[in-house]
C-alpha positions in Angstrom: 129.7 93.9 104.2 131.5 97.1 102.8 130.3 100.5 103.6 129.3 102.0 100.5 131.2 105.2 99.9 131.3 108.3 97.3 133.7 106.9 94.4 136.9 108.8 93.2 136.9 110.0 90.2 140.3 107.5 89.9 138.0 104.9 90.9 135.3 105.5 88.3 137.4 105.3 85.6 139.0 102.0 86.7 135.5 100.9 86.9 134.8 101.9 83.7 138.4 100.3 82.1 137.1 96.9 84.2 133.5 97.5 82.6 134.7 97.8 79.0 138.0 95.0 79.4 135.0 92.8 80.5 133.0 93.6 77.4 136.0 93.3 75.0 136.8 89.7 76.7 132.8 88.5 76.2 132.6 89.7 72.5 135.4 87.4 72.2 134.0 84.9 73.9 136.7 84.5 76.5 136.7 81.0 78.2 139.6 82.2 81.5 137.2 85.7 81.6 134.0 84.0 82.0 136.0 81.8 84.6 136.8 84.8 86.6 133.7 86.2 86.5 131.8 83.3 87.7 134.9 83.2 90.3 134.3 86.5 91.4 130.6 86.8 91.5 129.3 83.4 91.8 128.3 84.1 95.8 126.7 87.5 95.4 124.6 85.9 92.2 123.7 82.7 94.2 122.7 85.4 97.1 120.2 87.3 95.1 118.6 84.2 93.5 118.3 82.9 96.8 116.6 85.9 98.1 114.6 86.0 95.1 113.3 82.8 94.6 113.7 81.9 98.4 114.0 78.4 96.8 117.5 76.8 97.2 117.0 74.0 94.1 115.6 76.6 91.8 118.1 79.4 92.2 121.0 76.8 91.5 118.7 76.1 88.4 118.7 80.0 87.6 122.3 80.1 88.3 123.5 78.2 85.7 121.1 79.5 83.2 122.5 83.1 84.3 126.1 82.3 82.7 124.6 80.4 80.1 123.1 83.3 79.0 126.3 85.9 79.5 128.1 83.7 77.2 125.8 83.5 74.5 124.7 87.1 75.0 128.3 88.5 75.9 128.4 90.9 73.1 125.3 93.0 74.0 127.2 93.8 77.1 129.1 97.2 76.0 130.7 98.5 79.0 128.9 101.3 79.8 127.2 99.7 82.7 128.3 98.1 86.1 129.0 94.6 84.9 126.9 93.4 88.2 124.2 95.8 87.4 124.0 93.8 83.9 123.8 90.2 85.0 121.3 91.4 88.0 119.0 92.6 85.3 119.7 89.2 83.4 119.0 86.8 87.0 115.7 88.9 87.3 114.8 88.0 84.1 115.2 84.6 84.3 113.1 84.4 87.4 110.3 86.6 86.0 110.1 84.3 82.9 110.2 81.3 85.2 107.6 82.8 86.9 105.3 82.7 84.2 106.1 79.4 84.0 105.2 77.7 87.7 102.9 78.5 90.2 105.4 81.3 91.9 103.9 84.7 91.9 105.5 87.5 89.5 107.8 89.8 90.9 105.9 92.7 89.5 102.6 91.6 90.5 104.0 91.0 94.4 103.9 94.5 94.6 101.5 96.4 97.8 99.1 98.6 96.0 99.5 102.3 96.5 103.1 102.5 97.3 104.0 106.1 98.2 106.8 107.7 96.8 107.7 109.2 100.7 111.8 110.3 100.3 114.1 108.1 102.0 117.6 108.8 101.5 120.7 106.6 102.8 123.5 108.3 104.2 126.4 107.7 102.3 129.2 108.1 105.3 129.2 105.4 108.1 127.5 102.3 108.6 124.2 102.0 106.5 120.4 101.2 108.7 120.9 97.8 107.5 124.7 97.4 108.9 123.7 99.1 111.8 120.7 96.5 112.7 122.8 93.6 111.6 125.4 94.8 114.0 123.0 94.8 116.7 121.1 91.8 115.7 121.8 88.0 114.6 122.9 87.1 111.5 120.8 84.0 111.2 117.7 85.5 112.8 118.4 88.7 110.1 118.7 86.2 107.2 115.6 84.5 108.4 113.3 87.4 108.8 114.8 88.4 105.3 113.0 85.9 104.1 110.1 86.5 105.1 109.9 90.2 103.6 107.6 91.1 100.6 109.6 90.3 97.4 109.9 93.1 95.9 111.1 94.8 99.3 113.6 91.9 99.5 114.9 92.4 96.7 116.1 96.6 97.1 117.3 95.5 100.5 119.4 93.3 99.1 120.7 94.8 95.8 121.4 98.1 98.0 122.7 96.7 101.0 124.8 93.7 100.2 125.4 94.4 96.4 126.0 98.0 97.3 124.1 99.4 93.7 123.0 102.7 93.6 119.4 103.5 94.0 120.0 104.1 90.3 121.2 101.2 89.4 118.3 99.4 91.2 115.7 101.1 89.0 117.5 99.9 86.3 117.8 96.4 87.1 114.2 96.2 88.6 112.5 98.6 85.8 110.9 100.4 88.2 110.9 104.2 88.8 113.4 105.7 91.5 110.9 106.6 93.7 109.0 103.5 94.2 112.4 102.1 94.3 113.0 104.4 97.7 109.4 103.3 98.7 110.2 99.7 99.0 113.4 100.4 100.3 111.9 102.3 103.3 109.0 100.0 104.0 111.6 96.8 103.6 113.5 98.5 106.6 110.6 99.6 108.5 109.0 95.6 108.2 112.3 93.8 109.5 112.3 95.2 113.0 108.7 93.9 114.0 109.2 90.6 112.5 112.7 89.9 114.1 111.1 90.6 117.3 108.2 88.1 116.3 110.2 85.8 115.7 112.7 86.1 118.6 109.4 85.8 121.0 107.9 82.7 119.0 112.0 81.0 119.8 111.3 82.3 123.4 108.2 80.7 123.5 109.6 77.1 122.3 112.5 77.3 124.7 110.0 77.3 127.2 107.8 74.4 126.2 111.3 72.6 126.4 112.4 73.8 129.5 109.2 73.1 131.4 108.9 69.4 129.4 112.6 68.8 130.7 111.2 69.1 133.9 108.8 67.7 134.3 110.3 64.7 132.9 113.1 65.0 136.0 
């Protein structure tokens, strides 16, 4: 995972010829674009529709649905816009409409009442908190506890820290002002240390049932 850094102004506006190429070639309905697009952000959509839905069947569902809809919406993408941002905004969709659907909980309504709007800002030189505990902890165990993080906290962590958006760019895609945005971002990181250690000492706890049945089988 890629530190996020403060972008050149060279390196805005070849995000911004990329952004508006990509909107020229879905106008057009481009079959070899939408083939590198898919190509080239296939794993970080699967990613977030996994940590969305935390349901391996239903985002492959969503996943499909997801390009379905960027070809036959390609031409309300202008440009202006990260390309990313834009088909974020379109996975969330699909699962909130889902949602309404099945028995699965809203993504707006899994929200803790009373969220405070408490300033957290991310450094943007050097590792970020969440590279920094991954570096320290297990990725499996991190992935796990992930998991088991309120939605909507799951969901920053994951657009900010492995997508690298912008807290901007999050408030776009999850419609939700910039400070609750920061407010689930700091709770999310305050929850994951207390329930890796949880679960580490629950894994403990089973090695030791084990050990002790091993023996007193010998």
């Amino acid at each position: 995972m890629k530190t996020s850094v403060a972008l050149t102004a060279e390196a805005v506006r070849q995000i911004e010829r990329e952004n508006a190429a990509i909107a020229r070639g879905l106008k057009r309905q481009d079959p070899e674009l939408l083939d590198r697009l898919i190509e080239t952000y296939q794993h970080r959509l699967m990613r977030y529709l996994m940590f969305l839905t935390n349901k391996r069947e239903v985002a492959e569902d969503l996943f499909q649905e997801v390009w379905i809809r960027v070809l036959k919406r390609g031409s309300q993408y202008n440009g202006k816009a990260r390309f990313d941002t834009w088909i974020f905004t379109i996975a969330r969709n699909l699962v909130i409409d889902l949602s309404r659907k099945r028995t699965m909980a809203s993504l707006d309504e899994m929200r803790e009442g009373g969220e405070d709007e408490r300033p957290f800002e991310i450094a943007q030189d050097g590792p970020s908190p969440l590279e920094q505990f991954e570096g320290r902890e297990d990725a499996a165990e991190l992935a796990t506890v992930m998991l088991t993080l309120e939605p909507s906290y799951r969901e920053v962590l994951t657009l900010r820290f492995h997508e690298e958006l912008s807290l901007e760019e999050i408030a776009i895609v999850t419609r939700a002002p910039l400070s609750t945005v920061k407010s689930r971002l700091y709770r999310g990181l305050a929850s994951l240390k207390p329930r890796l250690l949880h679960l580490r000492e629950q894994r403990n706890s089973e090695d030791h049932r084990h050990v002790h049945r091993s023996e007193v089988r010998s």
